[in-house]
One Martini backbone bead per residue (centre of mass of N, CA, C, O) as a GRO file, in nm:
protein
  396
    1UNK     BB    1  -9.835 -14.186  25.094
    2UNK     BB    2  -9.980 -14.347  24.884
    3UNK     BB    3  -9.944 -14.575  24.619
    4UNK     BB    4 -10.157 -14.695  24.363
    5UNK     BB    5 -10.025 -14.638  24.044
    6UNK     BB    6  -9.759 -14.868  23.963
    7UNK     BB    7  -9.629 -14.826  23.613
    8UNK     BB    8  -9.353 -14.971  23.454
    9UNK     BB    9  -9.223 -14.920  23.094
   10UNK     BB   10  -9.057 -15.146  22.916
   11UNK     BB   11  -8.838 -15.144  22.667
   12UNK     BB   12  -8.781 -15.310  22.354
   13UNK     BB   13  -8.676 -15.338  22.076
   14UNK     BB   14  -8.868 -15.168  21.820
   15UNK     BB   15  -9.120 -15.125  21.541
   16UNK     BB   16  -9.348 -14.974  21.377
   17UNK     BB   17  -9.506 -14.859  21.135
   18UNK     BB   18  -9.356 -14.689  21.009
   19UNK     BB   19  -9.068 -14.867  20.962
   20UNK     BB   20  -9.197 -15.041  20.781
   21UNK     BB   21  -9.264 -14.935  20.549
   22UNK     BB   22  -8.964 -14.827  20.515
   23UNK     BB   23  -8.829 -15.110  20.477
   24UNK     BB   24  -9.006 -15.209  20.245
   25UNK     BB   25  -8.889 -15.003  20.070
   26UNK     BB   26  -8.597 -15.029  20.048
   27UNK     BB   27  -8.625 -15.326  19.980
   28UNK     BB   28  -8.771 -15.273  19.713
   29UNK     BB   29  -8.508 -15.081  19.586
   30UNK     BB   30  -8.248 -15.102  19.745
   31UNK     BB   31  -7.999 -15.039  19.895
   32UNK     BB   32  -7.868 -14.874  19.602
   33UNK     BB   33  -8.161 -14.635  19.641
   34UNK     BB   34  -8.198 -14.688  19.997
   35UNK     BB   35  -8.238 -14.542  20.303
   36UNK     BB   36  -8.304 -14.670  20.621
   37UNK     BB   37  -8.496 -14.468  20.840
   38UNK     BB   38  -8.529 -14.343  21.174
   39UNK     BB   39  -8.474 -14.251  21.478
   40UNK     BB   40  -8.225 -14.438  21.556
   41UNK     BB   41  -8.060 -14.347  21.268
   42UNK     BB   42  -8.074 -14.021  21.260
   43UNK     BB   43  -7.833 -14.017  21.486
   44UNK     BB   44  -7.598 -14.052  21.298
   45UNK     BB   45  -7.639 -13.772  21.246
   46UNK     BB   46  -7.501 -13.482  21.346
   47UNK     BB   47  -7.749 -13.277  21.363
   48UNK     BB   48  -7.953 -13.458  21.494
   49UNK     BB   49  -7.803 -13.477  21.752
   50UNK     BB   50  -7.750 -13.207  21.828
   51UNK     BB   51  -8.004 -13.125  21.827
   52UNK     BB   52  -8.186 -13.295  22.057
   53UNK     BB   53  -8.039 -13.253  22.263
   54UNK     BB   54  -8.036 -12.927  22.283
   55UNK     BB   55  -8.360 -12.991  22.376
   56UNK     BB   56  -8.312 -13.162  22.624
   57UNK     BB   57  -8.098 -13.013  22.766
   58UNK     BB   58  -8.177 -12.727  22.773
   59UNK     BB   59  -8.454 -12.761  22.859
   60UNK     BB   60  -8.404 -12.888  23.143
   61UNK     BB   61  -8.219 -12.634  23.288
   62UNK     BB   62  -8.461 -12.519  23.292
   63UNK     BB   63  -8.667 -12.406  23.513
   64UNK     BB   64  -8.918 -12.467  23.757
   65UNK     BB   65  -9.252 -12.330  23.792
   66UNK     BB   66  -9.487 -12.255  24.063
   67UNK     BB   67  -9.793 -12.085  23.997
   68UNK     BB   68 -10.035 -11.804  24.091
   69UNK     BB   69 -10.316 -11.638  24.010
   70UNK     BB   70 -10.497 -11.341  24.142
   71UNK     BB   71 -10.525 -11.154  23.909
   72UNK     BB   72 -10.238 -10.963  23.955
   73UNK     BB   73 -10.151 -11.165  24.122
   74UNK     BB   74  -9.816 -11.357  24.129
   75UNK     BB   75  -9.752 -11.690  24.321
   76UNK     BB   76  -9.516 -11.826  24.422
   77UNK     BB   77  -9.452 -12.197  24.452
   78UNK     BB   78  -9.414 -12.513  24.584
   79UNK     BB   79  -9.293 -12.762  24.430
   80UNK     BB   80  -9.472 -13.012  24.305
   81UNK     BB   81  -9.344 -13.356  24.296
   82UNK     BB   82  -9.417 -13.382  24.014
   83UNK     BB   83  -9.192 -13.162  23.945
   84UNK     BB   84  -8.931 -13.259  24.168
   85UNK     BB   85  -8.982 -13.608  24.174
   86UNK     BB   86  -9.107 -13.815  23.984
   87UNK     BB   87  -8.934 -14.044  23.987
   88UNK     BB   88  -8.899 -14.345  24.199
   89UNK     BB   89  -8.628 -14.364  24.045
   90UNK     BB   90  -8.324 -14.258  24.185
   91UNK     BB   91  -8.153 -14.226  23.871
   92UNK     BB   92  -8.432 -14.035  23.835
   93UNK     BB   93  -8.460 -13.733  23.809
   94UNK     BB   94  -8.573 -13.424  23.710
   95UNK     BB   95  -8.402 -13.377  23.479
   96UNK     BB   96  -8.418 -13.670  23.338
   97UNK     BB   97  -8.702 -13.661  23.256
   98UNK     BB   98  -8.732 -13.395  23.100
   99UNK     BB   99  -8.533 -13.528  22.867
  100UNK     BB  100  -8.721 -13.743  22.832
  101UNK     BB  101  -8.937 -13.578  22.717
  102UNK     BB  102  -8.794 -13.421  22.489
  103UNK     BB  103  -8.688 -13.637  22.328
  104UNK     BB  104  -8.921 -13.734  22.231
  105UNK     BB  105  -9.058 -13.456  22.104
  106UNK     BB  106  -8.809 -13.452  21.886
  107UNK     BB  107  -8.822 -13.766  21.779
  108UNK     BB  108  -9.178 -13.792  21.763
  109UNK     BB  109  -9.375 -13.550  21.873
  110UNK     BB  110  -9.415 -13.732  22.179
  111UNK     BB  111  -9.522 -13.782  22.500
  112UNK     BB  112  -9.493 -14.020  22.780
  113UNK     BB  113  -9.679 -14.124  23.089
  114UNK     BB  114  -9.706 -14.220  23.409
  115UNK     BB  115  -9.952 -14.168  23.641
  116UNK     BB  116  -9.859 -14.109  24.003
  117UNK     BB  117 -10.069 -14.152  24.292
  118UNK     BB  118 -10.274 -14.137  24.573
  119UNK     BB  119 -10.536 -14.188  24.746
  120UNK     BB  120 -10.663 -13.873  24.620
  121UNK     BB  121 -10.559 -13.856  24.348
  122UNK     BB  122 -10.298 -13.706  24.361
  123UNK     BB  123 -10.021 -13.614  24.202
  124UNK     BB  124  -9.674 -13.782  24.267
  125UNK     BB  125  -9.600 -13.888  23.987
  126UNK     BB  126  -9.349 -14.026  23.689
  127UNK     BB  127  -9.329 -14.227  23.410
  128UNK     BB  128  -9.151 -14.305  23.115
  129UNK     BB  129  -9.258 -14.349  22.766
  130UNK     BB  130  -9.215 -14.444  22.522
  131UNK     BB  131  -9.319 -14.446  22.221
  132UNK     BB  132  -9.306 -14.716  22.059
  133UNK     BB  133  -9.530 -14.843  22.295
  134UNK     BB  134  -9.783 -14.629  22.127
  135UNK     BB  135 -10.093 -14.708  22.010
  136UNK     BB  136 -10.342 -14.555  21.745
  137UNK     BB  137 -10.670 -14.570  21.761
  138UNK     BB  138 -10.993 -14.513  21.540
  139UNK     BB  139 -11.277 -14.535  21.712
  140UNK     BB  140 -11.615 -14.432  21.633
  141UNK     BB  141 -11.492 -14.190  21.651
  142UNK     BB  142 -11.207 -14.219  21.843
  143UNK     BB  143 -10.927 -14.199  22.051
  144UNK     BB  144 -10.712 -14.476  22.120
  145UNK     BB  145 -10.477 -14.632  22.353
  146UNK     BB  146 -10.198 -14.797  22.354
  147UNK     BB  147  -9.979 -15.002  22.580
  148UNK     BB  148  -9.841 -15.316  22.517
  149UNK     BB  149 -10.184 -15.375  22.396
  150UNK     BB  150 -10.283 -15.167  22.600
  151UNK     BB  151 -10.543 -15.017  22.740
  152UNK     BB  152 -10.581 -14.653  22.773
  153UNK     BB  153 -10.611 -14.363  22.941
  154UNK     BB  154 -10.602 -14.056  22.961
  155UNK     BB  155 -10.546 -13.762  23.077
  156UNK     BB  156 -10.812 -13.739  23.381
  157UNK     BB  157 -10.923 -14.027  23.287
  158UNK     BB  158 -10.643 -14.143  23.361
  159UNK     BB  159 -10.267 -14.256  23.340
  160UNK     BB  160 -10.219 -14.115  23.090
  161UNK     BB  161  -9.983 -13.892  22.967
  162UNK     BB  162  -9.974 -13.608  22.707
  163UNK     BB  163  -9.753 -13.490  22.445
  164UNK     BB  164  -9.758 -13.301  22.214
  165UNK     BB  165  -9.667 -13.161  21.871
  166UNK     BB  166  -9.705 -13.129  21.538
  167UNK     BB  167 -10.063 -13.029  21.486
  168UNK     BB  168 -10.294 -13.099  21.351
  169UNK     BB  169 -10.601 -13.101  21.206
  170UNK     BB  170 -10.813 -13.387  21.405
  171UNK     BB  171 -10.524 -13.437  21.568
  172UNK     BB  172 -10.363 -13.591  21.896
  173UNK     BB  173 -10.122 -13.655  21.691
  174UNK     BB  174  -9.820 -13.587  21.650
  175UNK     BB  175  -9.546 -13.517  21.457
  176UNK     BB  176  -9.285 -13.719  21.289
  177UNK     BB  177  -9.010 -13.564  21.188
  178UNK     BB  178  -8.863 -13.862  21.096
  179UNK     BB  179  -9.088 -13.932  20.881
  180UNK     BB  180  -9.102 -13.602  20.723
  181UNK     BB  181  -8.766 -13.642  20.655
  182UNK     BB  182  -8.657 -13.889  20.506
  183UNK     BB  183  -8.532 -13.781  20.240
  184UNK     BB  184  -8.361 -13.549  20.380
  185UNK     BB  185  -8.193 -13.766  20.543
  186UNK     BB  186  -8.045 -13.989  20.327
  187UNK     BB  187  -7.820 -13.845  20.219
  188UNK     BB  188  -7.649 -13.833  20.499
  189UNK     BB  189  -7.645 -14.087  20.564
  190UNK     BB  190  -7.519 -14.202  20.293
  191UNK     BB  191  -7.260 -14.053  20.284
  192UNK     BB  192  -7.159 -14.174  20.526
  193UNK     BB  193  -7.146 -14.469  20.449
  194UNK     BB  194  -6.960 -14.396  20.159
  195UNK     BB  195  -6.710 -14.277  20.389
  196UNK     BB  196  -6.671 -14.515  20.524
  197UNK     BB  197  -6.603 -14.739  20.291
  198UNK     BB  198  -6.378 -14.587  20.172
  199UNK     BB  199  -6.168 -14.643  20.424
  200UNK     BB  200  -6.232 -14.940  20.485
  201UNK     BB  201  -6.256 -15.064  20.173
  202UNK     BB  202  -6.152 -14.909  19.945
  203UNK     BB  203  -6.333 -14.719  19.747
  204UNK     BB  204  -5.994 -14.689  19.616
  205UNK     BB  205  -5.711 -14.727  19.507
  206UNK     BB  206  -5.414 -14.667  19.558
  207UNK     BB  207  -5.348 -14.724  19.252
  208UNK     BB  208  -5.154 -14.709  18.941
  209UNK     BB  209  -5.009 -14.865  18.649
  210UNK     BB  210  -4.795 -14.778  18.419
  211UNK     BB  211  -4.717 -14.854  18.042
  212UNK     BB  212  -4.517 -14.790  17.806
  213UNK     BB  213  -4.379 -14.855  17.502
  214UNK     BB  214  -4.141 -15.039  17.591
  215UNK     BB  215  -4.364 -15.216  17.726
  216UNK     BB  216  -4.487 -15.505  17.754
  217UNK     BB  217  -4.760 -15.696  17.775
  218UNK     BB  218  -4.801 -15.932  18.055
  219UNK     BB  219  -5.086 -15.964  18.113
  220UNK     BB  220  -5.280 -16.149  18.336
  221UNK     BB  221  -5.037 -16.251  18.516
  222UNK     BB  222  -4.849 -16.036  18.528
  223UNK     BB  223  -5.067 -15.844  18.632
  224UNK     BB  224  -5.061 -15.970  18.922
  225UNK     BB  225  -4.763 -16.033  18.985
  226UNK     BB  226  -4.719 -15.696  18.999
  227UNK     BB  227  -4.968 -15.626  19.232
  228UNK     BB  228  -4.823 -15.773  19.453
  229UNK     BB  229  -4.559 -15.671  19.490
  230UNK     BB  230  -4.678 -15.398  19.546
  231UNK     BB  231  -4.817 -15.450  19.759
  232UNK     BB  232  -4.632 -15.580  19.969
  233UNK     BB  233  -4.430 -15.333  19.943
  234UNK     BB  234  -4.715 -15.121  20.111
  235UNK     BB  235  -4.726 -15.312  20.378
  236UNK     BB  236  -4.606 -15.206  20.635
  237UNK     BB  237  -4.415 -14.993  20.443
  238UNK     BB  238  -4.133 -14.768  20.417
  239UNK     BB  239  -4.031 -14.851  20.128
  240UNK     BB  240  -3.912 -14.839  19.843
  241UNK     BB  241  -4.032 -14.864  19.494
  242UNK     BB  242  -3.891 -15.107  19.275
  243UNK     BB  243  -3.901 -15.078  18.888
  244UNK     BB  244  -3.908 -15.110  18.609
  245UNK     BB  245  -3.854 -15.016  18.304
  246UNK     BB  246  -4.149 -14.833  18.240
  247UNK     BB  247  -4.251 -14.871  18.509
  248UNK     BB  248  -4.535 -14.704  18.692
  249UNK     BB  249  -4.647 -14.535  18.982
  250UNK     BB  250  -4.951 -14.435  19.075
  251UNK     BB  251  -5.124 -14.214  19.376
  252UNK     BB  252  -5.373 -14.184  19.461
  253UNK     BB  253  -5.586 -13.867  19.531
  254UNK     BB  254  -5.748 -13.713  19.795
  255UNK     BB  255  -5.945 -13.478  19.927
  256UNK     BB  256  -6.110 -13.378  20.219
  257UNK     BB  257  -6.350 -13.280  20.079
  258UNK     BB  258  -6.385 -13.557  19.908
  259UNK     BB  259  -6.380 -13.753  20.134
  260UNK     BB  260  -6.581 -13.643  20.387
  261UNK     BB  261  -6.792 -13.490  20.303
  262UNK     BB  262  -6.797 -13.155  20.404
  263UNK     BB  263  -7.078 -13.039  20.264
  264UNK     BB  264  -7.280 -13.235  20.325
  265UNK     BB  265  -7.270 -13.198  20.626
  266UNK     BB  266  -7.303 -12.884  20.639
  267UNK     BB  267  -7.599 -12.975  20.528
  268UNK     BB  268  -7.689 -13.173  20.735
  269UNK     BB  269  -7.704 -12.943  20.972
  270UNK     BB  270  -7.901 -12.726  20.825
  271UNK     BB  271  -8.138 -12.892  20.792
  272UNK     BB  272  -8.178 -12.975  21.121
  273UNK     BB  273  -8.245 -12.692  21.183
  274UNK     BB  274  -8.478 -12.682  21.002
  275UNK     BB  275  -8.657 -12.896  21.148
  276UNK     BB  276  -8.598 -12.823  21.497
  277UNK     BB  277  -8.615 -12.496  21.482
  278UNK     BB  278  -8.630 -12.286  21.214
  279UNK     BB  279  -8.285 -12.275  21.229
  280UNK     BB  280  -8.007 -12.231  21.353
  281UNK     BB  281  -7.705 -12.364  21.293
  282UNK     BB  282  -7.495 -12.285  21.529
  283UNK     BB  283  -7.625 -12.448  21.776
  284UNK     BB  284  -7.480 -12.710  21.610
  285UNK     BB  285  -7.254 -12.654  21.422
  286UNK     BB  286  -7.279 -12.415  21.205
  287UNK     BB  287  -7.305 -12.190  21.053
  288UNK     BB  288  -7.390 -11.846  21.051
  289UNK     BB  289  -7.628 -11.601  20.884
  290UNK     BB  290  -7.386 -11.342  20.835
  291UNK     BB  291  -7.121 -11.435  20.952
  292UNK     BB  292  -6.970 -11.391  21.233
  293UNK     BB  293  -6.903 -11.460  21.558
  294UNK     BB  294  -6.974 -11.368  21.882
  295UNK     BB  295  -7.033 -11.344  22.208
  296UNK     BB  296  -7.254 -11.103  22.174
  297UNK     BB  297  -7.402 -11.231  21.959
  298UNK     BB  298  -7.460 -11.506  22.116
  299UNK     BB  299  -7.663 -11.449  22.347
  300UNK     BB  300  -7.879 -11.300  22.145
  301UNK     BB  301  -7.900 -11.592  21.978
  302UNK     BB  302  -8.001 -11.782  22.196
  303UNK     BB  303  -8.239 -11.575  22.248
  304UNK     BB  304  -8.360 -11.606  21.969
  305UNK     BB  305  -8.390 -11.925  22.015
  306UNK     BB  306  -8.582 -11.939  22.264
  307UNK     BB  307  -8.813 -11.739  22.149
  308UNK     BB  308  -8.859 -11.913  21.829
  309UNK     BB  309  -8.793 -12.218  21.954
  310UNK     BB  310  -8.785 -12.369  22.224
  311UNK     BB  311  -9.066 -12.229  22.350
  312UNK     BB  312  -9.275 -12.277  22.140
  313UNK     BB  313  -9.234 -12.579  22.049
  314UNK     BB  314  -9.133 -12.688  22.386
  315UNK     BB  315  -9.221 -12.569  22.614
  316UNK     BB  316  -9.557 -12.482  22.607
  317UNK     BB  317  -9.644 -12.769  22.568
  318UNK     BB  318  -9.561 -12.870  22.829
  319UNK     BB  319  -9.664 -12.679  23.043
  320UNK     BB  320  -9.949 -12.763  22.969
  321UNK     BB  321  -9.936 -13.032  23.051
  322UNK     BB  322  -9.823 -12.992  23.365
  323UNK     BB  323 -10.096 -12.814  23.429
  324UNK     BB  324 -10.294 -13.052  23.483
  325UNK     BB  325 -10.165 -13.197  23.717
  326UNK     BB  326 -10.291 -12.931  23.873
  327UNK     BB  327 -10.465 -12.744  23.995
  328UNK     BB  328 -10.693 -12.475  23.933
  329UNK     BB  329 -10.481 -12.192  23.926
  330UNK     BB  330 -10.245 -12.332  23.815
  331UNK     BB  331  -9.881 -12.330  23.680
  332UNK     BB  332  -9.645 -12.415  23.466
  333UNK     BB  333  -9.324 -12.293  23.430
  334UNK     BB  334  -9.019 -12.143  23.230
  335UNK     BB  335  -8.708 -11.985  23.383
  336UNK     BB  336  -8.592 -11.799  23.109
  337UNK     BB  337  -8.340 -11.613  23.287
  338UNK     BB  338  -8.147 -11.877  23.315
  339UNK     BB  339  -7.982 -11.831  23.036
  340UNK     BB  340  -7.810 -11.560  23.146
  341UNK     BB  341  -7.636 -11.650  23.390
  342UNK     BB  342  -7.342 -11.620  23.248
  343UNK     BB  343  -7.394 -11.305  23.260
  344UNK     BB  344  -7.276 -11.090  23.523
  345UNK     BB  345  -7.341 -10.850  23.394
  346UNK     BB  346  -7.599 -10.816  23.287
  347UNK     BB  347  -7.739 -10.904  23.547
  348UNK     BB  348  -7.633 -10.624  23.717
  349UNK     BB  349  -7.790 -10.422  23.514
  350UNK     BB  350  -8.049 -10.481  23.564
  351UNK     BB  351  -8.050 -10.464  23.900
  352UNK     BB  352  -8.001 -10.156  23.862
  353UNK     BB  353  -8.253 -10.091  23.702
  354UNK     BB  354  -8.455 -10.153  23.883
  355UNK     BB  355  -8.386  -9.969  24.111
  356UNK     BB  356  -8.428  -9.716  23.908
  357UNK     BB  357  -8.752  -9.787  23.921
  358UNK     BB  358  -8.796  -9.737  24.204
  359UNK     BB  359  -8.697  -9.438  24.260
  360UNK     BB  360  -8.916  -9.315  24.019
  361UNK     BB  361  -9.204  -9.519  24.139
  362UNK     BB  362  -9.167  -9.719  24.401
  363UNK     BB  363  -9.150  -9.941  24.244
  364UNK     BB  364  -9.066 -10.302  24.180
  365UNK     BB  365  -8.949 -10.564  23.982
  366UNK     BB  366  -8.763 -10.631  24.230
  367UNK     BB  367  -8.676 -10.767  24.505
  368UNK     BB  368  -8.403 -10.839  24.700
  369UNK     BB  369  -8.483 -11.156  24.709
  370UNK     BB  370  -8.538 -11.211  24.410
  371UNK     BB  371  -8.266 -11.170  24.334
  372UNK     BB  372  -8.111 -11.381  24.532
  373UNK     BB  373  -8.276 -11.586  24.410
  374UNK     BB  374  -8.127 -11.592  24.128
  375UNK     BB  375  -7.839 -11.608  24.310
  376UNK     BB  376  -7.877 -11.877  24.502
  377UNK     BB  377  -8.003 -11.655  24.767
  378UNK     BB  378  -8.141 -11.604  24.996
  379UNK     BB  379  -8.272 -11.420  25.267
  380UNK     BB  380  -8.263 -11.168  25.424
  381UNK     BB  381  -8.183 -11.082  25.769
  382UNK     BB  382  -8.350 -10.809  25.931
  383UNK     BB  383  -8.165 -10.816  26.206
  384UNK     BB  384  -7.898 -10.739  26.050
  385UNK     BB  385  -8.068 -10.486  25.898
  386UNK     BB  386  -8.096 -10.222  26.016
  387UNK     BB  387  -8.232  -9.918  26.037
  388UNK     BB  388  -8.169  -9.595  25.967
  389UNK     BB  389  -8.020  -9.326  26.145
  390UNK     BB  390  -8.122  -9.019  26.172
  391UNK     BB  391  -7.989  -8.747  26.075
  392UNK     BB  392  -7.957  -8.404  26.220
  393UNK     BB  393  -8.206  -8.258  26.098
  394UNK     BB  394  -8.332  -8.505  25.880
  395UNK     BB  395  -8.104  -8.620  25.812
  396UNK     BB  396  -7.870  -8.881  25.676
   0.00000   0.00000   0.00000
């Protein structure tokens, strides 16, 4: 089997054209009164880190299925070399792959790959491609794609795939959610290095000395002369400071509340879980709201995370876009019952649930293959388990 196609595209840091907007924007305004977001920038945000990860992180955890419909019949196939193995690089597997489209996902609104083909044209493999190596030009009604200067067609006119999100009416370019919420980051970002300055810069003096009133005024020489001393004094040196009578040494004291800003951090992460979520802060380490969190209800909302927010924004526009890449009649799918696996008496709770629906209506919701296959475990070998002798008289 022929690779007819592989281009794979190196990307060195560059910026954007919103980025340059965003940089002139900061320039004119001046460093203390505009900070300047990117996506690369708002990573050093604890929130925006945590969401981001969390998406491609769990996003890539959850199985793929490769499935076929044929009226109500649904039969799982095996999966195509195309989503079990894309990337032809051996440190690139099928988990960093898929980790590498969600975060682009998540921090540009857009992933893109190089679709790579066999003699027959048929996918065999992708490379992914950074965002911001791909340039999307307007010309004549048509919407054109450039990957480091080079025009692109898209897939199945060419070799360029692309999954969009945060679809605007009109346009098929994702919206860029660190475009859309830079004003959003800035604060959290700005908080963040005016506590790393006060700390390494010395944002406070350490301390300021009183003289009462029977101290004359030193003048400015000599109150050079006393804070040199006191610096001496405090640097390296657990040693007591004696200070002539009537010279008071009083030092500043900060609590941790005011000086790590931890109101504005903890604001800082539920902003992000409403950009890249729309709610749930418990998921990257924020408060949750309603109260404490407890085992029972963490699994709950883990499940109310994936139902509302990581499979609707994140997983079903993926699927979509992996299911172009297969004949038609065929579908991928993402095996959301593996967010459970964590839970053993829950899972075998089900399984037994399932049982006594075969028992009252004699159909199976999981059949015992089904089953051993969600718990990584082969199919039954039927001539180990011969069918039972019927006892005497009819009776089992």
């Amino acid at each position: 089997m022929g690779v007819l196609s592989r281009r794979r595209e190196r990307r060195a840091v560059s910026i954007g054209a919103n980025d340059i907007v965003a940089r002139a924007t900061a320039d004119r305004l001046g460093a203390a009164s505009a900070t300047y977001v990117t996506p690369e920038s708002a990573l050093q945000a604890d929130g925006v880190w945590a969401a981001q990860t969390l998406v491609s992180s769990l996003g890539s955890f959850i199985p793929l299925n490769e499935i076929r419909e044929r009226g109500e019949v649904r039969e799982r196939l095996q999966l195509s070399s195309v989503f079990a193995d894309p990337d032809p690089d051996p440190s690139i597997d099928a988990l960093s792959f898929r980790s590498q489209i969600l975060q682009s996902l998540a921090s540009r609104g857009n992933a893109y790959a190089t679709v790579l083909v066999d003699g027959s044209m048929r996918p065999v493999g992708m490379v992914s491609i950074h965002p911001e190596s791909v340039v999307w030009k307007f010309d004549a009604g048509v919407w054109r794609t450039f990957v480091d200067g080079i025009e692109r067609r898209r897939w199945p006119l060419g070799d360029l795939w692309h999954v969009p999100i945060n679809l605007q009416a009109g346009s098929p370019i994702g919206m860029d959610p660190i475009n859309y919420h830079r004003g959003t980051l800035a604060p959290s970002l700005a908080a963040r290095k005016f506590g790393a300055r006060f700390f390494d810069a010395g944002g406070l003096p350490i301390g300021f000395v009183e003289l009462d009133g029977t101290v004359n005024d030193p003048g400015e020489g000599g109150a050079k002369e006393l804070k040199q001393k006191i610096v001496t004094a405090l640097d390296g040196s657990r040693e007591p400071i004696v200070l002539p009578s009537g010279i008071r040494f009083r030092e500043v004291q900060v609590n941790a509340e005011e000086s790590q800003f931890l109101e504005t951090q903890r604001f800082g992460v539920e902003q992000a879980a409403r950009i890249y979520f729309g709610g749930f802060p418990e998921m990257i380490g924020g408060s949750p709201s309603g109260g404490s969190q407890t085992y029972a209800n963490l699994e709950q909302r883990i499940q109310a995370f994936a139902t509302l927010s990581l499979i609707p924004r994140y997983l079903a526009p993926l699927e979509q876009a992996l299911s172009r890449l297969i004949p038609s009649g065929r579908k991928v799918v993402h095996n959301v019952n593996a967010l459970s696996r964590g839970d053993l008496a829950a899972r075998y709770q089900s399984y037994l649930a399932s049982a006594q629906v075969q028992q009252m209506t004699g159909m199976p919701i999981l059949t015992n293959d089904e089953i051993r296959a969600l718990e990584d475990r082969p199919p039954l070998d039927r001539a180990d388990f011969p069918a039972p002798t019927p006892a005497p008289g009819g009776g089992m």
